[in-house]
N, C-alpha and C positions, 0 to 999 in steps of 0.2 A: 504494500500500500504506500503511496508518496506520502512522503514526510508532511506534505506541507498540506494534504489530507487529512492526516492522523494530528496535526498541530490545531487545525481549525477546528477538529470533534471536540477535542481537548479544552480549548478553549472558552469552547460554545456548553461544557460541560459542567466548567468549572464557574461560568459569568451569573450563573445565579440559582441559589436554590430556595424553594419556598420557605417557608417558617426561619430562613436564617436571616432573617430582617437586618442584623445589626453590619452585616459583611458582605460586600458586597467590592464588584473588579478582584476575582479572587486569581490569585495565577499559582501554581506549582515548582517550586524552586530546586528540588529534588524527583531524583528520578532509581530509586534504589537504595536496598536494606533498610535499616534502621536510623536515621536520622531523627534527633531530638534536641532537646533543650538548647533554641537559639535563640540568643538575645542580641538586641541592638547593639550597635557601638554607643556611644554619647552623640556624635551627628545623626547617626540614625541612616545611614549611608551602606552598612556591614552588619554582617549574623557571625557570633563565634557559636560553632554547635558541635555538637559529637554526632561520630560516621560508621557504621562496620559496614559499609558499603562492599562486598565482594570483588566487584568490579575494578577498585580503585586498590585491590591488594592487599585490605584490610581480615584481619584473622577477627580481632574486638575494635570497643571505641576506642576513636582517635579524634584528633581538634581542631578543625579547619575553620578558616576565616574567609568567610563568603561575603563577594563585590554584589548587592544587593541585585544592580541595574543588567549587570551583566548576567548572573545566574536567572531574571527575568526574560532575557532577549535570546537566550543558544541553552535548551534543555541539554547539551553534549559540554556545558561546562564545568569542571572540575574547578575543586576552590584549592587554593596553595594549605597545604599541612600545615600547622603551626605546633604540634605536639612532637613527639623525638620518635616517635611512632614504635616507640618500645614500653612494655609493659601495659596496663589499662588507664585510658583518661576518663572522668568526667567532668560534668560543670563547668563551664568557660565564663568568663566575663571578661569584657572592655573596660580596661581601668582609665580614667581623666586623659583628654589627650588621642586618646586610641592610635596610641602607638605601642602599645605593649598589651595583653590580653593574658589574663590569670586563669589555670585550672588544677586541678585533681591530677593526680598522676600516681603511678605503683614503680614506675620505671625503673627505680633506686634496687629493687627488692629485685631485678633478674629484666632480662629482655621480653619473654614469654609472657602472654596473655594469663593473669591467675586465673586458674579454676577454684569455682565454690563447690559446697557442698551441697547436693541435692536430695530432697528427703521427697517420697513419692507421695503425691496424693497434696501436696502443698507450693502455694506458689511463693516462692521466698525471692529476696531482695540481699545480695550481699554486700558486706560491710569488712570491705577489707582494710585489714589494718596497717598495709602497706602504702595508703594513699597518703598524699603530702601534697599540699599548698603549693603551687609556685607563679612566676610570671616568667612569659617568656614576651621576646620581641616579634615583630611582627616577619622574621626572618626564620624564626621556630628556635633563635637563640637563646637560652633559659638565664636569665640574667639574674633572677633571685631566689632561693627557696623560704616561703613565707612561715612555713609549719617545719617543726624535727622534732618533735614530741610523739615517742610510740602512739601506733592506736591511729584510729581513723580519724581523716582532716581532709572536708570534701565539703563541696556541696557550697563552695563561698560565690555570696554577688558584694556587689558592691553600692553605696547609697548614692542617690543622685546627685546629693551635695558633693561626691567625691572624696571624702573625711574618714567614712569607715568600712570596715566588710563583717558580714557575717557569715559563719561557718557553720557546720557542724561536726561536734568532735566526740568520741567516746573515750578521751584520758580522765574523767573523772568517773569512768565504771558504765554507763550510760552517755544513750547518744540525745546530747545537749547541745543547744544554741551557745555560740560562742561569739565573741565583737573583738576587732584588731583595728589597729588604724591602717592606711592603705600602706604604712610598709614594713609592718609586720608585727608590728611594736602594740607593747599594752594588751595581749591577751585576756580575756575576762568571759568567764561563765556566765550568762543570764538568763537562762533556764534550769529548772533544778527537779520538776515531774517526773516519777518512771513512766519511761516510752520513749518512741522515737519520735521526737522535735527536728526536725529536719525543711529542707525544702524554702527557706525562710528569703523575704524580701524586702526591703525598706518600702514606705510609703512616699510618694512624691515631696513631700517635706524635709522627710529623713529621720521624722522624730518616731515611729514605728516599725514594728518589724510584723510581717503576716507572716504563717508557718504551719507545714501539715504536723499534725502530732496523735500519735496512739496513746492512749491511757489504760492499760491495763491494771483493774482494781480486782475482780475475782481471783481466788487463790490457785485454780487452775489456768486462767490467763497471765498473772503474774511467772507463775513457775513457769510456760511454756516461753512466754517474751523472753524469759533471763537465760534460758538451757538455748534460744537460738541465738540468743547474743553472742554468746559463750562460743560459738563455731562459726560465730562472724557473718550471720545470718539474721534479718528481721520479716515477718510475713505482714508486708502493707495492707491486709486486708480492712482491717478497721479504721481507719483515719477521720481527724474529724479536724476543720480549720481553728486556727486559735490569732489572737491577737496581744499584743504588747508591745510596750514602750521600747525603746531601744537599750535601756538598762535592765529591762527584763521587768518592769515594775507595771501596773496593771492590769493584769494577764488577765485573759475573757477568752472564754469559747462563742465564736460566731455560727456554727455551723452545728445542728443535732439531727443530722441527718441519718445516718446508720452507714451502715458499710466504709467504702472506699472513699474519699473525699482529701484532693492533693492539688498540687500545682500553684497553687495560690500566685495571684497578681496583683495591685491595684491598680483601679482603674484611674485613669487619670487626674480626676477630679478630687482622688484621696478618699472619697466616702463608700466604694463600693469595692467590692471583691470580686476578682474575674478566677474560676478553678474548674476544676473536672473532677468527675464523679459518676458512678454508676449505681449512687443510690434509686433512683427508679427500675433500675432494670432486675427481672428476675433469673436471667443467664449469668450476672456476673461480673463476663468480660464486655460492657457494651460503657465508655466513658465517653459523656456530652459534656461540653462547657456549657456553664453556669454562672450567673451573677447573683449578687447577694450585697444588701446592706451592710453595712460594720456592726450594725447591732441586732444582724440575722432573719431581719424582714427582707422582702420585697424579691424570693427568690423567682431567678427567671431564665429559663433554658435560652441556650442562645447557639448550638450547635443542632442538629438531626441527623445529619448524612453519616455515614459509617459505623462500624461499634468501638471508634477508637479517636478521641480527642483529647490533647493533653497538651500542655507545658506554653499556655497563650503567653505571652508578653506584649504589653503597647507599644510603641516606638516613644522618642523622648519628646514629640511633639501634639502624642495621640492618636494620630492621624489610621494609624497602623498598627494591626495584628497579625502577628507570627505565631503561627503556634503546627503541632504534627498532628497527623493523620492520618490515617489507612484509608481515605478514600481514594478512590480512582488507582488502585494498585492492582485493579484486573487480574484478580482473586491469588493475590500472591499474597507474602504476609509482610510483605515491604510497609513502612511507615515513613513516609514524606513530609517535607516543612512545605507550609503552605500559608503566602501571606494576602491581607485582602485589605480594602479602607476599612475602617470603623464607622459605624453610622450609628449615634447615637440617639 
């Protein structure tokens, strides 16, 4: 079939779907494996995301830095690597400037992709404890390691003001919200709940942090969260969104939904929460974005298409939503970044 056939279906497939009122000019920026967690630069010009794209000769994630306009115009574009492409990355973020871009990495601990452990009949998340902090240049030079504290240190963005980053780290036994300043300095706990606190964002101001977090309270939930911990394992299935100050003070559950409930963004304005979740659905695996008030009213689906939406972000002007997909993967298990206007 001519490409430039298969581009216009494409196209025409993508330009608008009912019930998703809020997005709208949506285009496809990826075309293969798993691609996920992309965020803007600060211009809002670049996506740093993780890739196990086959194609591109990847075994796990790795961290490429994607030209917006151009991954828009030639679906046969490849973004330049920015990770060492050894060991597992995640998490990227554009630090001030966006000349340098921060993420997760295992690299240190062996070349080879870690393998977790897998328990049957359970869908687990691993929590390796060989990730570490760093920033590299936009050359894939590694110019600083921000973390060197055993134990896992993943999962950092950075606040809009530029001033600070949050982490997530399990040196204190549990995986807790952690704040640094952007160069490394001033480590500090500000979350202290058993469970996983992870996944965490600043608010457009910089004086909040949004965050998915498990709360196991029953004594068989407890024992089971600690005995996965313990082999570097957590099962995201319960998750519910939480909010707090950036010194950890405040702390509110937004979100009583049940099940799965992660991603967490805010939405530009500061007063509403953009996440995914597949509390409605009775299969499980089926995750729609959703909005939400800060104080857990006003929820409102904002995805339909596929059973797989996750990890939205705005761009720094609003204007723009990035987030991944399993749509139009013509029944493969590929997950694509897909970005569209915002129409609010």
């Amino acid at each position: 079939m001519p490409r430039f056939f298969i581009m216009m279906c494409l196209m025409m497939s993508l330009s608008v779907y009912a019930q998703e009122s809020h997005l709208k000019n949506m285009k496809q920026l990826t075309f293969g494996g798993d691609n996920a967690e992309a965020y803007f630069s600060f211009d809002g010009k670049n996506l740093s995301f993780q890739s196990n794209n086959k194609a591109w000769g990847l075994q796990c994630d790795q961290i490429f830095n994607m030209d917006i306009s151009k991954a828009s115009a030639d679906t046969t574009y490849k973004p330049p690597r920015i990770s060492t492409g050894k060991g597992r990355t995640t998490c990227s973020f554009f630090l001030p400037g966006d000349k340098t871009i921060l993420y997760a990495s295992t690299h240190l601990n062996g070349d080879k992709c870690p393998e977790s452990v897998k328990i049957e009949g359970k869908y687990l998340w691993a929590v390796y404890n060989s990730y570490d902090i760093f920033v590299s240049d936009l050359n894939g030079k590694i110019i600083k390691q921000l973390t060197n504290t055993f134990g896992y240190d993943a999962e950092a963005t950075i606040s809009p003001k530029g001033d600070k980053i949050v982490f997530t780290s399990n040196r204190s036994g549990d995986l807790e919200l952690w704040t640094m300043n952007i160069d490394g300095s001033d480590q500090k706990q500000v979350t202290f709940g058993l469970g996983y606190d992870g996944g965490a964002f600043f608010s457009p101001d910089g004086k909040q942090l949004v965050f998915r977090a498990s709360r196991p309270t029953a004594d068989e939930e407890v024992k089971e969260y600690k005995e996965l911990l313990a082999k570097g394992l957590v099962a995201p299935v319960n998750m519910e969104i939480y909010l707090c100050d950036v010194d950890g003070k405040n702390l509110r559950q937004v979100t009583h939904l049940g099940k799965a409930n992660w991603a967490p963004f805010f939405h530009p304005s500061g007063k509403k929460i953009i996440f995914s979740s597949n509390h409605h659905s009775q299969r499980g695996y089926d995750f729609q974005l959703y909005m939400i008030n800060l104080d857990g009213s006003g929820l409102e689906r904002i995805t339909n298409e596929s059973y797989f939406n996750a990890f939205p972000m705005f761009s720094p002007d609003g204007k723009k939503l990035i987030f991944s997909s399993n749509r139009n993967n013509h029944g493969t298990h590929d997950t694509n970044l897909f970005i569209a206007d915002w129409v609010d």
